[in-house]
C-alpha positions, 0 to 999 in steps of 0.5 A, a space after each residue: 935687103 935683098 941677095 941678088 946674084 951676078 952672073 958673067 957670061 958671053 954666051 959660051 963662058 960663064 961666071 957663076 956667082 954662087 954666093 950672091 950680094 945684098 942689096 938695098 933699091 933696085 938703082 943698087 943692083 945696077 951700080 953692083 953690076 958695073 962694079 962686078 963687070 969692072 972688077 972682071 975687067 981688071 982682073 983680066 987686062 989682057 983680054 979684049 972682047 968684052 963686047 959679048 960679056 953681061 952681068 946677068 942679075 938674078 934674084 930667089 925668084 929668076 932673073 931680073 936685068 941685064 947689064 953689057 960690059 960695053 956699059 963700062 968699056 963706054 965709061 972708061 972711053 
């Protein structure tokens, strides 16, 4: 296991995640990163303009991937 870190940005805020997760494959990371941009999401229903926001995966080393929240605006389309 590894601990990978998800941090939320739009480019001018930012969502630091401070104590990061553990996980497995690198396929994990991916599905955690949707499940944090859904969790943001529904924590903020108010808000629209998503399409700027992206998870941005690190690990110890630097980051890894980038996943758009548009990823999970799609999804509930």
């Amino acid at each position: 296991m590894a601990i990978h870190y998800f941090h939320c940005t739009d480019g001018v805020d930012l969502i630091l995640d401070r104590h990061g997760r553990d996980t497995k494959a690198f396929q994990d990371i991916i599905v955690k990163a949707r499940e944090v941009a859904r969790e943001i999401m529904t924590a903020v229903p108010s808000y629209r303009e998503w399409d700027d926001w992206a998870v941005h995966i690190y690990d110890e080393a630097g980051p890894l991937e980038v996943v758009p929240f548009a990823d999970q605006t799609r999804a509930a389309a």
